[in-house]
N, C-alpha and C positions, 0 to 999 in steps of 0.2 A: 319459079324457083322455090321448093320449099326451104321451110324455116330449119336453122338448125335444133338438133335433139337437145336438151337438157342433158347437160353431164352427173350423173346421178351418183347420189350420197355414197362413199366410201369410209367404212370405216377403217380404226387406224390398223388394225388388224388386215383386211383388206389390202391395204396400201402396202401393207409391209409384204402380203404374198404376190404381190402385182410386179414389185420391187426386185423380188426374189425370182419371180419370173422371166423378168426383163432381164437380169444381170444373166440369168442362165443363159438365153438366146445374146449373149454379147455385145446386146444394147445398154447404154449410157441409164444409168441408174438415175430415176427420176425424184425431188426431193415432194415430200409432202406438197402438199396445196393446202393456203389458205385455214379453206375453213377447218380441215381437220387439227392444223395449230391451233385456231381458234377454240375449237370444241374441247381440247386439250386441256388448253390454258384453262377453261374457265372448270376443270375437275375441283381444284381447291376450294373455290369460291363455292360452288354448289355444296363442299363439306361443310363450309362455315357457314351458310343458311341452312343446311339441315341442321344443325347444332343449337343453329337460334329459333329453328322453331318447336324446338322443345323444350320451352320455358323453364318446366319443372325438374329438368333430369340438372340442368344449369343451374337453379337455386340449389336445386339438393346438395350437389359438388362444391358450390360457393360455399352453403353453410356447415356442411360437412369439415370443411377447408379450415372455416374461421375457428371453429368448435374445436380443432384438433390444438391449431396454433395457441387459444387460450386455454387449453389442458396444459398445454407444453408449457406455458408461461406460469401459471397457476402449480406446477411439477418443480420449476425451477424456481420459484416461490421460495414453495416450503421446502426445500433443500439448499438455502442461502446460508445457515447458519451451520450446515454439515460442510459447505464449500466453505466458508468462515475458519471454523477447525481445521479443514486440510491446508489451508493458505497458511495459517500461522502458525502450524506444525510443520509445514515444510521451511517458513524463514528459520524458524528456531533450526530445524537441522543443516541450513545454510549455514546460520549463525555459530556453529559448533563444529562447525566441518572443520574449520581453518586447526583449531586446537586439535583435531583428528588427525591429520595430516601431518602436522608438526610431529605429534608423536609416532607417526609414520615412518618419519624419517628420521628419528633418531633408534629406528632396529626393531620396534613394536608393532605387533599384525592388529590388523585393523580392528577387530572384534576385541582385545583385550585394551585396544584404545580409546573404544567407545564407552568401554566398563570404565575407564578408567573418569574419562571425560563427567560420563552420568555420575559417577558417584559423587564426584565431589559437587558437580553443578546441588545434587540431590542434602549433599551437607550445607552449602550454602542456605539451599530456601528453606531448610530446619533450620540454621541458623538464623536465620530472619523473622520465622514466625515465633520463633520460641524466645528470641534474646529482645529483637527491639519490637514488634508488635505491639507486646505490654505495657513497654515504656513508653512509646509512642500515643499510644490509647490515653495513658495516664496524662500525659502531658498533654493533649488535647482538653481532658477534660479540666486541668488545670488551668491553662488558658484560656478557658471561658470564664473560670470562675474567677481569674484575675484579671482581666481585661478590664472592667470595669473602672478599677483601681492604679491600674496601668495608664488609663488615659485620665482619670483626676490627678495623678502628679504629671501627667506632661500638660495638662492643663495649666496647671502651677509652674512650670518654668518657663524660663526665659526664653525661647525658643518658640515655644508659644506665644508669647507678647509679642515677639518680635515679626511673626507671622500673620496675628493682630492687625498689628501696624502696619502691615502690606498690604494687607487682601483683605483687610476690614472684617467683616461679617461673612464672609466668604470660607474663612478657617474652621470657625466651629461646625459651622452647617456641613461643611466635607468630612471632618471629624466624628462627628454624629452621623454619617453615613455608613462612616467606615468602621466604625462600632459596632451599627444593626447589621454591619452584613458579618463581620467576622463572628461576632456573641453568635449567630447561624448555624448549630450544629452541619447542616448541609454543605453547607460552603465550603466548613472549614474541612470536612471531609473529602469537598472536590477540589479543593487546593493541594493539602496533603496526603490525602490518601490514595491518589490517581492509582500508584506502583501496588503502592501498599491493599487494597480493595483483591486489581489483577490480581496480586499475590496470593492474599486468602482465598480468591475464585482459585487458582488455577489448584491450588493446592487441598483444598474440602469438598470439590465439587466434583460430578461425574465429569461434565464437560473439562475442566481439567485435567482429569487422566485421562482422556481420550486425549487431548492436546499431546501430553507429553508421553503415551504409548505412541501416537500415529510419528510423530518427530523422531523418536528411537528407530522406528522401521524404516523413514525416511533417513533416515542417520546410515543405517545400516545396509543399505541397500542402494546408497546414493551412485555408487558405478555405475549398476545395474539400469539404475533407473537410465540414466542419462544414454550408455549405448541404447537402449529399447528406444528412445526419442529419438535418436541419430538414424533410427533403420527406419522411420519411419516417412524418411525425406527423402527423395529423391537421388541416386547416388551423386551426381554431376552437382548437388548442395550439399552435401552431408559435409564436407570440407570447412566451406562457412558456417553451416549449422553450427559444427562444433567448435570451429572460434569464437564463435557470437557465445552459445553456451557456457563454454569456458568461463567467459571475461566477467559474463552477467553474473554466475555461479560464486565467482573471487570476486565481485564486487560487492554482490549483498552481502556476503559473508562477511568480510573484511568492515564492511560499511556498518553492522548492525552491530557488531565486535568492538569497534571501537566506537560508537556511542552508548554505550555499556560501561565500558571504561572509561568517557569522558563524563559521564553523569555520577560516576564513583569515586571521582576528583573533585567532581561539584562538592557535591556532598558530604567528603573528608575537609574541602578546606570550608566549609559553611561547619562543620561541626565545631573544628577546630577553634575559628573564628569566634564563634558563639561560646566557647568553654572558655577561653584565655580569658575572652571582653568582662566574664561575667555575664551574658545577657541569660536568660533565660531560655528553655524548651529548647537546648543545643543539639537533639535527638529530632525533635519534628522536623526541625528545620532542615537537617540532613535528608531527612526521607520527602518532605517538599521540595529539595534542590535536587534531590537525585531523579525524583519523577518530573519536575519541569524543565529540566536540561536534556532530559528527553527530545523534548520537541525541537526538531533542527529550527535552526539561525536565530530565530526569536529565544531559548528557552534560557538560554543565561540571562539575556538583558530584562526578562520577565522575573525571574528568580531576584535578584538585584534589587528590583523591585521591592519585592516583597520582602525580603530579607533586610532592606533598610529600615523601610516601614516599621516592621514588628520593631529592630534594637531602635530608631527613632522613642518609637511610644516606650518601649523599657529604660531606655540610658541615650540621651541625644548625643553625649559624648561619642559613645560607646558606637551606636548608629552611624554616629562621624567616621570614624574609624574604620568600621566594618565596608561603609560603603566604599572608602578609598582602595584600602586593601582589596575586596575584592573585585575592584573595576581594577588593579592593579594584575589581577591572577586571570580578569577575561583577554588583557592582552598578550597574557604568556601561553592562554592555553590555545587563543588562536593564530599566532606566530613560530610555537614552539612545540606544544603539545599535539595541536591540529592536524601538523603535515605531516608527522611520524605515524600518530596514528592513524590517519584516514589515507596510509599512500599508497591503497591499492585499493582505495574507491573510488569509482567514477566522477569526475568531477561535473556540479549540474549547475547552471544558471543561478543567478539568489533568486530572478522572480519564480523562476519555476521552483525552487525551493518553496518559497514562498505559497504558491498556490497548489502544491503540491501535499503540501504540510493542512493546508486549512480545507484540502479535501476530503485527502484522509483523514481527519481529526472530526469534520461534519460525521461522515461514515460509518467510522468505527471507535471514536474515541481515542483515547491516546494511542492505543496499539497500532492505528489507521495512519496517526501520522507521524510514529514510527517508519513505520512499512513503505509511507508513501514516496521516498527521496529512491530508493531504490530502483522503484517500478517505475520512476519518470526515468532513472538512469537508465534503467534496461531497454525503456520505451526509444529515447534519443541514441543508445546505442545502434539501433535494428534500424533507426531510422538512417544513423550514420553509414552501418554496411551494407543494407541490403538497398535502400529506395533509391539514395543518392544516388548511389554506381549506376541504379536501372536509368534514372532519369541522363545520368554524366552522357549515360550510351546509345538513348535514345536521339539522333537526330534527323 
């Protein structure tokens, strides 16, 4: 009996006309065999080793690869400070939309709204650098030169004895600390001048008319903008898109608007305060209350500070008085003033405040943690409509 034949190599080609043959003659159509899945299967594999063994075309692609992505990073680099300008040329026209709008609706087209809006914004910051800049500058310099003098008669009173006798040795040495830092031109520049600096930049510099031409265009064309980003989603989103935009849109706004206004409160009752008391440098202290009440949730109780501090070493009475009165005005203006004006902003956490505030402030400076209570809102907003729901529905 001879051996059986060897069933010989069939390619898949092959099989497939054998297949075709077979169905013709209206025999049962046969599935591949074996090896030819096999020899199939392993096409892939045979691509991925030729691939590795060409070392160099592999490095080339890799490094090719890496070289592009650190262009791109090194690209967006030097374009951090162009992205800088368009972020805060666009809160600013966030920020001035809401007065746009108002005027909107009382019968005024939008373009003679915006004229309207800019000019006076444009009279105010003449009015700032031309009326109190001067005086403000002056009194700076006065208070270095008086400070000295300032704390040899609060050395001499009673108040000081009596702190003495509390803290021992502990008094002077803090005292003498807080002398070398304030006599500090620098210091006293980064306390006071935070707004006031901003202000000069935005106003003498290139980079400040770029800020406030790009916010004008942003201003003007804020529709515009906003359908062009709604078309660019999805239509079955464009729905939420544009609620979620909306909300964010009236929130910054509304949110940067009135801490504008609440730092312009600070500031009028620190003036005030300081004119009636008698204390001195009633001008700085306003332009240091108005730039440190900037800064959410901390920037009153930090002003406070400092503001008792300075009438302390002027008039301890006087410091007496100022500190009640205005820890009396931070409970009205967070009970009374607060809710009116911020009630059509996002309400956020304090810690996220909080870390919110001292990121943007690392950042960018004060404008950073201006900006930053916003972007957490808008952030926990998206988180609110859009992730929860996906997660609510996933199960």
């Amino acid at each position: 009996m001879g051996e059986p034949e060897p069933t010989p190599y069939r390619s898949s080609a092959d099989a497939t006309a054998a297949s075709a043959a077979t169905s013709a003659g209206g025999e049962a159509v046969p599935t591949p065999d074996a090896t030819t899945v096999a020899l199939e299967n392993q096409t892939p594999a045979r691509t991925i080793w030729a691939n590795l063994n060409h070392p160099f075309v592999i490095g080339f692609f890799l490094t090719f690869g890496g070289l592009v992505a650190f262009a791109l990073g090194m690209a967006i680099t030097s374009l951090v400070t162009i992205w800088i300008y368009i972020a805060f040329a666009m809160f600013a026209a966030l920020g001035l939309d809401p007065l746009v709008r108002r005027l909107q609706a009382r019968g005024m087209k939008r373009a003679w709204a915006i004229t309207v809006v800019y000019f006076v914004f444009a009279l105010v910051i003449i009015a700032i650098l031309w009326l109190i800049v001067r005086t403000v500058i002056q009194q700076i310099a006065q208070f270095i030169r008086d400070l000295p003098g300032m704390i040899g008669d609060f050395q001499r009173s009673d108040l000081f004895a009596w702190l003495v006798t509390q803290f021992g040795d502990q008094a002077p040495d803090l005292l003498a600390e807080l002398q070398k830092f304030l006599t500090d031109p620098n210091n006293v520049a980064a306390i006071g001048g935070g707004v006031l600096s901003i202000g000069l930049s935005i106003g003498t510099t290139i980079s400040g008319i770029i800020i406030i031409v790009l916010s004008l265009y942003f201003l003007a064309s804020l529709p515009e903008i906003k359908q062009a980003f709604y078309r660019l989603w999805p239509a079955r989103l464009r729905s939420t898109t544009t609620e979620i935009t909306e909300q964010i849109t009236e929130s910054v706004g509304g949110y940067l608007g009135g801490m504008v206004v609440l730092a312009f409160f600070n500031s009028l009752v620190a003036f005030l305060l300081y004119l009636l008391l008698g204390l001195p440098f009633p001008a700085l202290m306003a332009v240091v209350a108005f730039s440190v009440t900037l800064i959410p949730l901390v920037g009153g109780v930090l002003f406070w500070a400092i503001g008792t501090v300075v009438a302390l070493i002027a008039s301890p009475i006087g410091g007496l008085v100022f500190a009640i009165v205005y820890l009396v005005y931070m409970q009205i203006e967070a009970y009374v003033l607060t809710p009116k004006v911020m009630n059509k902003a996002i309400s956020v956490p304090g810690s996220l405040v909080v870390i919110g505030a001292l990121v943007g402030g690392t950042l960018m400076g004060l404008l950073g943690a201006l900006v930053a209570i916003p972007v957490t809102a808008s952030i926990l907003l998206i988180i609110k409509k859009v992730y929860i729901p996906k997660q609510d529905a996933a199960v």
